[in-house]
N, C-alpha and C positions, 0 to 999 in steps of 0.2 A: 489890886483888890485884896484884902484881907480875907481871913478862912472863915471868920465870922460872916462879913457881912456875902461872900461867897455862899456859904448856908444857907444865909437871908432870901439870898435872891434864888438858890436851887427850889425850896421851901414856896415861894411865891409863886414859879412855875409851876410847881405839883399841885399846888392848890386851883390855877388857873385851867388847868390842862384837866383837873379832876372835877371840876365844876364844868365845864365844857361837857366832857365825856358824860355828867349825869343830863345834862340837858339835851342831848341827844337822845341819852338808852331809853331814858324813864317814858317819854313821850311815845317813842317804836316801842318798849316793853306793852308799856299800857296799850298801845294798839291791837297788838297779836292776843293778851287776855282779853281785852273785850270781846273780839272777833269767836270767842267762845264761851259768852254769856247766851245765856236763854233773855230772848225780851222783858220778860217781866222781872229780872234782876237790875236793869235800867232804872228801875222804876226806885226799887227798893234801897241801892246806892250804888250810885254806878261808879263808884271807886272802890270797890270790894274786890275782893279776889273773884273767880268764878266760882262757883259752888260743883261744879262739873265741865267736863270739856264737850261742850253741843258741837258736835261738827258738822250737825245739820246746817248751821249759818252758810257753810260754803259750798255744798250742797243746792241750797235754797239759791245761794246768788250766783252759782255756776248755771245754774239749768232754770230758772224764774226771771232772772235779771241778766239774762243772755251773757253773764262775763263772760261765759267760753267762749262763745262767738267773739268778742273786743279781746280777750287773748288770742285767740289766733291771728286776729288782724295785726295785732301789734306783733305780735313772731314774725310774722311772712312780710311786714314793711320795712320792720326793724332788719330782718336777715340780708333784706335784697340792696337797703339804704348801704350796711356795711360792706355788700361783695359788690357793688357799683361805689362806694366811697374808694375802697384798698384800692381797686384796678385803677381808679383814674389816679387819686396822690401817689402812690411807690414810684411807679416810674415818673413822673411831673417829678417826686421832691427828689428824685435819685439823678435827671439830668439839670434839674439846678444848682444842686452839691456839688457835684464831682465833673461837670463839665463845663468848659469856660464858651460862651458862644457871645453874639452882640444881643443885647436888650435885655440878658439874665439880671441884671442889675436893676434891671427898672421892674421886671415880672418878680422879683423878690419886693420889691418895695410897695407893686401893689397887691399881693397875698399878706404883707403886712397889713395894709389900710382896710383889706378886709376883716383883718380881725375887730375893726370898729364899728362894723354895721351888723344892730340888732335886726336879726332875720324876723322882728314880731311887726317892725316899722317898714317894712317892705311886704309883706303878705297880701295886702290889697292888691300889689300893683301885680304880683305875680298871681293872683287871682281872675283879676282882668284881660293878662295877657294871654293864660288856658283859653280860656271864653273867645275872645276874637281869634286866639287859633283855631277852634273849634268853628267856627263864623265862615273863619275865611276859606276851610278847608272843610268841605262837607264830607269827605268820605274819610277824613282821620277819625282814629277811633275816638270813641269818649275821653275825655281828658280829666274832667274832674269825678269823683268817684268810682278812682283809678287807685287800686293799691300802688302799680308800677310808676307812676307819674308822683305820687306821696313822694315814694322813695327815693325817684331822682332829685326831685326839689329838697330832700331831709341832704344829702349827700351832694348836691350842688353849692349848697350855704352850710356846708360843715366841709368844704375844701381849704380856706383860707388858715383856717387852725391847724388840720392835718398835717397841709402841705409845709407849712412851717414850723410844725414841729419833728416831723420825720427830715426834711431836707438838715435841720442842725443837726441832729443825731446823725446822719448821714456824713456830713463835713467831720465830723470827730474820728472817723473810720480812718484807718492811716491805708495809704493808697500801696503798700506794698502787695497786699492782695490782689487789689486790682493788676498788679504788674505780673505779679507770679500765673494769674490766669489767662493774659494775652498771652504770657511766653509758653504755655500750654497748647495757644491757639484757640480758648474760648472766647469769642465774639462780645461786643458791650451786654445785649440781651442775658446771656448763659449765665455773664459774671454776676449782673442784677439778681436773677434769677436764684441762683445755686450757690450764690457767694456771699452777696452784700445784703440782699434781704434778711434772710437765714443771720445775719449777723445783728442785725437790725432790731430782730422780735423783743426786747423790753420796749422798745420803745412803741413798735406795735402793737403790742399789749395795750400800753397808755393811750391810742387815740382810739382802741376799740373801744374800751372799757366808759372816754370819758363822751365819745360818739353813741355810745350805746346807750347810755345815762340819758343824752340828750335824745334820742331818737322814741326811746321809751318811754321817758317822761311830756314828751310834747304835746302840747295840745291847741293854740291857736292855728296852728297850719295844718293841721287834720281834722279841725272844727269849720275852718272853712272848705275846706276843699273836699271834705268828705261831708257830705247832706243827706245818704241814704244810712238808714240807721243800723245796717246789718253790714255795713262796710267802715264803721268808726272806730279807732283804737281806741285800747286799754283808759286812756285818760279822759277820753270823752264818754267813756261809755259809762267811770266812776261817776263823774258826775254827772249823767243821769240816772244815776242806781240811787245816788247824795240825795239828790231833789227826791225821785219816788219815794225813798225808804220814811225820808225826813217826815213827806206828808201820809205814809202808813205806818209811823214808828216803829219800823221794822230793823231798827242799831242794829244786832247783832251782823243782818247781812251785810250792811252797810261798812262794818270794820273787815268784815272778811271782807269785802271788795277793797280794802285800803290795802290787805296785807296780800291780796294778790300781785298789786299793784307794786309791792314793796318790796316781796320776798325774791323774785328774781337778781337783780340789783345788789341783794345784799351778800345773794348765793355768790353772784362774777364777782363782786370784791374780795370776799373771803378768802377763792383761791386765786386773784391775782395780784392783792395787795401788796406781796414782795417785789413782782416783776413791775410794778406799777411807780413805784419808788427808782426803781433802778433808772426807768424808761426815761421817767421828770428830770433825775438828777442829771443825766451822761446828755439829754437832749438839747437842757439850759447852759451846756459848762462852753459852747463855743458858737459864736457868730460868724 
């Protein structure tokens, strides 16, 4: 390739990658300003700057339109999904890395074929199946408009990703650690534990960050499964705040409810975006 048309094509990247990046910012920018218009600037052009910063909008939709209550719900689902996801993948993707037993080859093949099934085209039947457990066992507890029952189904259908992206990161590990800690006399558990996890964290960073994204943002399996309206997360709860504000033209709250919805999200990536890089790269580099 010549140093011209080398230019060319650097030139074409920057431009593609710069146009990318404005069709992102401009759309979050314009969010976060609007979320501090006064209503009747709506009216006036609702492409204007704001003429001041009203921070009564979130105010008005934390404590009018119950966000805080759909933010806690989404904390406390989202918190419990990720420390029932970690406990169950680490050690599952750390004994199909690093230890050879009969049928790991087929339990690899099918945490593969899981990663093809959309968790939105099965929610009925995992709907169903609460229900007749509920049925069939009178004294189990409530099952559906269950924070606890959310989080294991958000963390039961986000195993197949975890597990195979932690088990390759895991395979990359060169096993002399492992050796130096039996010859120490720490037990498989200790060395998981104190050795191999601990060595692991970019990559655990990546399935928190891309687990959390999804746990945060979900809303068809917490729209069915949660029907009392003071137990629905963050994303159900926007859009009921969507539909009321829509029909009291009350935008202002309306944006602040997007940007509550958005600003967490944006806070975990900001500081894990390095570790998040590293996690992708070293996870994909061996099968």
């Amino acid at each position: 390739m010549s140093r011209s048309t080398n230019r060319l094509y650097k030139i074409f990247i920057y431009l593609v990658l710069s146009l990318l990046a404005i069709s992102i910012i401009v759309p979050v920018g314009w969010v976060f300003l609007a979320s501090l218009k006064e209503n009747s600037e709506f009216y006036r052009s609702p492409w204007s700057l704001p003429v001041g910063l009203y921070w009564q909008n979130f105010v008005d939709a934390w404590n009018r339109a119950s966000m805080g209550a759909y933010v806690f719900n989404s904390v406390v689902v989202t918190a419990m999904a990720l420390a029932l996801l970690l406990a169950l993948a680490l050690p599952a993707a750390y004994v199909l890395a690093r230890f050879e037993f009969p049928g790991r080859g087929l339990l690899r093949q099918l945490f593969k074929g899981g990663l093809f099934i959309n968790v939105n085209y099965i929610v009925v039947p995992i709907f169903l199946m609460l229900v007749d457990a509920k049925k069939g066992f009178a004294m189990m507890p409530e099952l559906l408009n269950n924070r606890f029952i959310l989080a294991l189904v958000y963390a039961a259908t986000s195993l197949p990703f975890t597990i195979y992206l932690l088990s390759s990161y895991f395979m990359t590990l060169p096993s002399t650690f492992e050796e130096a800690a039996s010859i120490d006399g720490a037990n498989h558990f200790t060395t998981m534990m104190r050795i191999m996890i601990p060595m692991a964290k970019p990559s655990i960073i990546t399935v928190i960050l891309f687990n959390f994204l999804g746990f945060w943002n979900e809303y068809i399996i917490s729209f069915t499964l949660m029907n009392k309206q003071e137990l629905r997360t963050l994303p159900v709860g926007l859009m009921n705040l969507m539909a009321a504000q829509n029909a009291a033209q009350q935008y202002g709250q309306l944006y602040a409810g997007m940007v509550m919805v958005m600003l967490p999200t944006l806070i975990l990536y900001i500081f894990v975006q390095k570790r998040l890089t590293e996690g992708m790269t070293a996870g994909g580099s061996k099968e």
